[in-house]
N, CA, C and O of each residue as an XYZ file, in Angstrom:
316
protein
N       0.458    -16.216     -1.544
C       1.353    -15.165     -2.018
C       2.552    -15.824     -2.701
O       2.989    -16.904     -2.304
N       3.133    -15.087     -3.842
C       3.905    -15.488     -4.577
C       5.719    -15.391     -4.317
O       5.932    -14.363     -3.674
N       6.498    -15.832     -4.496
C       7.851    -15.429     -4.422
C       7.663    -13.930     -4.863
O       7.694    -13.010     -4.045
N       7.485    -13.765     -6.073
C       7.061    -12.269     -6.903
C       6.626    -11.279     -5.939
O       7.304    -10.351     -5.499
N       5.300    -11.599     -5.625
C       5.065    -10.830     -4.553
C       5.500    -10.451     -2.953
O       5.086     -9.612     -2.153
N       6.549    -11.505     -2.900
C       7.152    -11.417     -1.810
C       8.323    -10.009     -2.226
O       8.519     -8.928     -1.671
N       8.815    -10.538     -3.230
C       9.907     -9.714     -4.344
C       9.567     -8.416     -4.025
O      10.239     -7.714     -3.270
N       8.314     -7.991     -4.698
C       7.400     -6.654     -4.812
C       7.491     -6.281     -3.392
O       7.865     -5.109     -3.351
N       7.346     -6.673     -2.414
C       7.150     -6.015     -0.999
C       8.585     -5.619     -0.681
O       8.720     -4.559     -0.070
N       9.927     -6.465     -1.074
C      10.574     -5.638     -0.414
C      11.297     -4.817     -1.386
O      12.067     -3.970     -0.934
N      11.096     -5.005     -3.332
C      11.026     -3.804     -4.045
C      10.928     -2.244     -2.824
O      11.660     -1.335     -2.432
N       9.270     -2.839     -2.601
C       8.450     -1.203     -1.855
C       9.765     -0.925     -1.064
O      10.813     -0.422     -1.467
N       9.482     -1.309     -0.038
C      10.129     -1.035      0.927
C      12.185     -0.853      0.849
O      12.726     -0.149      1.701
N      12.814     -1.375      0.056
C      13.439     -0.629     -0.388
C      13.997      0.394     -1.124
O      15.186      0.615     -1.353
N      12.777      1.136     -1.552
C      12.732      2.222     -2.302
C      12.144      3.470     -1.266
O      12.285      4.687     -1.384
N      11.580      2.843     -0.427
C      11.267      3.468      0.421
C      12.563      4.098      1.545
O      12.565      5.167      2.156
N      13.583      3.027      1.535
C      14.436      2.950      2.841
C      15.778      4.081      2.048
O      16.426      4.989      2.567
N      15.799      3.570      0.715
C      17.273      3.788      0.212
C      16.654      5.111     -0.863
O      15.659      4.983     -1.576
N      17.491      6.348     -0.771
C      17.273      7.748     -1.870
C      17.547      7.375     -3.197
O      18.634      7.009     -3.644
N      16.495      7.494     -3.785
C      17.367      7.739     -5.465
C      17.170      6.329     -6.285
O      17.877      5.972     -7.227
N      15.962      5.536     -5.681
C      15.708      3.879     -6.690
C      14.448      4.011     -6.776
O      13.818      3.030     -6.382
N      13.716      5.072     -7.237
C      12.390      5.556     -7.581
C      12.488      5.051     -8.803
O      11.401      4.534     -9.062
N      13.291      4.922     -9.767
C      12.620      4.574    -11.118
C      13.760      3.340    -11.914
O      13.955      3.146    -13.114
N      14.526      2.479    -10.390
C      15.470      1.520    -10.936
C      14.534      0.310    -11.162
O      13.368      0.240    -10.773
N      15.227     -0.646    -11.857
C      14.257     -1.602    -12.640
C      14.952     -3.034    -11.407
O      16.083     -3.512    -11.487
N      14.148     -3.330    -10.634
C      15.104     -4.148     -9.785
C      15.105     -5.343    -10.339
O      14.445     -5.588    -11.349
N      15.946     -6.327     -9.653
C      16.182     -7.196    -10.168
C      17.098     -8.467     -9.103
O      18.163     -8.333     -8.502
N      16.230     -9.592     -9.190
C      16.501    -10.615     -7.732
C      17.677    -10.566     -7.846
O      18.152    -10.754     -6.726
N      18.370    -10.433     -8.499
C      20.119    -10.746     -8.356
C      20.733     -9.384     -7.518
O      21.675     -9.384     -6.725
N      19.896     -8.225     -7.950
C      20.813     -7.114     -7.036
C      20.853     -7.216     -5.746
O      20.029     -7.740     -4.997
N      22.255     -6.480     -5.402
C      22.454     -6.274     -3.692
C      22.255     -5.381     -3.192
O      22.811     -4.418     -3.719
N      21.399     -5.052     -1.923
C      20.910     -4.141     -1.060
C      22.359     -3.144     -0.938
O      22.331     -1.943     -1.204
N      23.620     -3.882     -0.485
C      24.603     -3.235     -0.222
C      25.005     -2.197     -1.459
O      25.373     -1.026     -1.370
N      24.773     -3.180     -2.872
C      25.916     -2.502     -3.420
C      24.306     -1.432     -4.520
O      24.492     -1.231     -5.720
N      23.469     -1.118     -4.099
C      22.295     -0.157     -4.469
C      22.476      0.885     -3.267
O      21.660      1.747     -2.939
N      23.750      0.614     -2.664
C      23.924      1.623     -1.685
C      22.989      1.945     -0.384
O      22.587      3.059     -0.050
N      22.699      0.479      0.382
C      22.002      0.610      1.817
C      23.122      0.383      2.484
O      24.107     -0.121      1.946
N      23.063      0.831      4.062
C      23.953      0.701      4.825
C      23.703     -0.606      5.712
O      22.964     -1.489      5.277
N      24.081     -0.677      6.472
C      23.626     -1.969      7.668
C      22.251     -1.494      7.972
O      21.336     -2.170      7.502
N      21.904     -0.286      8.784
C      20.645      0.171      9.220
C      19.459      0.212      7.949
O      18.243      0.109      8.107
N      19.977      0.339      7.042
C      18.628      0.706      5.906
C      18.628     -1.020      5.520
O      17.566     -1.639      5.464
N      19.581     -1.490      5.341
C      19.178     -3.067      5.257
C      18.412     -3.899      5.969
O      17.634     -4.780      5.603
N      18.852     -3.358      7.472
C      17.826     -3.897      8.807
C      16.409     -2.869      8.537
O      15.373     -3.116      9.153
N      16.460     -2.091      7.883
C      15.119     -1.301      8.121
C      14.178     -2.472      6.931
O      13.034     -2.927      6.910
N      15.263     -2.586      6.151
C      14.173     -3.271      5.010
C      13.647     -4.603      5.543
O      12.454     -4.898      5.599
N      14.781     -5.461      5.970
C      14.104     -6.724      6.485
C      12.684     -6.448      7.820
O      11.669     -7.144      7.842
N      12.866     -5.705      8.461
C      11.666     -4.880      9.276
C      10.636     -4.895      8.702
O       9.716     -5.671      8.960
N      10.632     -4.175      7.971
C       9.553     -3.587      7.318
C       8.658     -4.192      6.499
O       7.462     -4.030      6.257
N       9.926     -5.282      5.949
C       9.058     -6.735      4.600
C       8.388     -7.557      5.919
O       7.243     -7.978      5.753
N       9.068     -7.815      7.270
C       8.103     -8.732      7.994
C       7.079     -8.226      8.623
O       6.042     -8.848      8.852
N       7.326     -6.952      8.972
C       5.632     -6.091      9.362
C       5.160     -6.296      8.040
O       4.254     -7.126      8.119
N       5.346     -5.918      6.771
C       3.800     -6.134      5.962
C       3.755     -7.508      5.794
O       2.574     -7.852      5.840
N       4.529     -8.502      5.613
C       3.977     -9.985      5.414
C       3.319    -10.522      6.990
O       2.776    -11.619      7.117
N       3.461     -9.676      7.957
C       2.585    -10.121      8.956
C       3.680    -11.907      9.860
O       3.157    -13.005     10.052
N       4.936    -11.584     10.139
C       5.986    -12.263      9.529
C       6.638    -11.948     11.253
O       6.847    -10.761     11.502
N       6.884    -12.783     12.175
C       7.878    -13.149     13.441
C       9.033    -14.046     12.577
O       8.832    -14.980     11.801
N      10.130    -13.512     12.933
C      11.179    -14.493     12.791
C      12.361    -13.470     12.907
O      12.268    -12.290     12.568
N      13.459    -14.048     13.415
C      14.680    -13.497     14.007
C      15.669    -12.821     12.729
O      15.937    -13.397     11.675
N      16.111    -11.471     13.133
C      16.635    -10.609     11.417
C      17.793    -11.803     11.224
O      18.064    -12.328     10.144
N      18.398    -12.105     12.472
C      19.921    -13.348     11.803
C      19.379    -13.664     11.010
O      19.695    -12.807     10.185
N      18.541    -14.473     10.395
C      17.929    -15.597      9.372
C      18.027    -15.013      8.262
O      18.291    -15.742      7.306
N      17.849    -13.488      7.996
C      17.871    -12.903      6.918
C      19.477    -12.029      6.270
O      19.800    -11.416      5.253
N      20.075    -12.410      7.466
C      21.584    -11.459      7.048
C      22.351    -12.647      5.974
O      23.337    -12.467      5.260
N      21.594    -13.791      6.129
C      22.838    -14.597      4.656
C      22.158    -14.358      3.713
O      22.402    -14.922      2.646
N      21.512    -13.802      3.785
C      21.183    -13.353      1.864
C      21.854    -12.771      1.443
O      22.325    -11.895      2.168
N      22.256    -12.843      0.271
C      23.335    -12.052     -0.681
C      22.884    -11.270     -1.672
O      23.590    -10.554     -2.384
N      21.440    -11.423     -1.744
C      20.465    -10.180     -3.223
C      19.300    -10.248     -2.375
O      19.270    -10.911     -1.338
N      18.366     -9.578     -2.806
C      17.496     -9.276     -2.867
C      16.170    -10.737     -3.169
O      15.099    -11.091     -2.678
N      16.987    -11.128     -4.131
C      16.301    -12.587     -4.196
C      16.045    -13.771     -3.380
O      15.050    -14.458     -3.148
N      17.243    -13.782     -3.029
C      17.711    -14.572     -1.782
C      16.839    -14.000     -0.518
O      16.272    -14.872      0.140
N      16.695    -12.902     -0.177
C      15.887    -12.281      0.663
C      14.624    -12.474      0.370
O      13.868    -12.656      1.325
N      14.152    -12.485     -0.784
C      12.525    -12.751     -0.733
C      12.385    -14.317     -0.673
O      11.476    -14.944     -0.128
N      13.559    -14.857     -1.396
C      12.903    -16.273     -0.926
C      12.736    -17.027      0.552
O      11.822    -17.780      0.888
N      13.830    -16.626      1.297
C      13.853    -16.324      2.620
C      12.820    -16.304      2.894
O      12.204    -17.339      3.147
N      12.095    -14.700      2.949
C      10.960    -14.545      3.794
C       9.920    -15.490      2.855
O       9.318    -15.879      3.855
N       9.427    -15.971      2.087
C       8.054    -16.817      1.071
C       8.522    -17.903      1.820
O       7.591    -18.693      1.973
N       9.827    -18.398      2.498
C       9.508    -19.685      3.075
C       9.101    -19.585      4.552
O       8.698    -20.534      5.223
N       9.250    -18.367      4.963
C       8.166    -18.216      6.377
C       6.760    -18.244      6.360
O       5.887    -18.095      7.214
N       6.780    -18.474      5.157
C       5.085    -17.763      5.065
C       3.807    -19.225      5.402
O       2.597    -19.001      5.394
């Protein structure tokens, strides 16, 4: 699996978590925060990307990410 596709999973799943990014064009540099997730929809997303990557590892590891990018690369190096 690819960084990309790591990307794409939590694309899903934050479109899923957060109202109203049905047809935003994402992009590794954006921030979960400032696309308007709260703490809980942020923790829902990191959840949710490690249930589908099939993925144990502690959410701390994932709170220093600062985009979205940073977050997928994160999780592609658990993999």
């Amino acid at each position: 699996m690819t960084l990309e596709d790591v990307f794409t999973v939590v694309v899903g799943h934050t479109r899923e978590v957060v109202p109203g990014l049905d047809d935003y064009a994402f992009q590794f540099t954006d921030s979960l925060r400032a696309l308007g997730a709260n703490s809980i929809d942020r923790s829902e997303v990191v959840m949710l990307a490690l249930e589908s990557l099939s993925l144990k590892a502690p959410m701390i590891e994932f709170a220093k990410a600062e985009n979205m990018g940073e977050l997928a690369t994160l999780l592609h190096a658990r993999l």
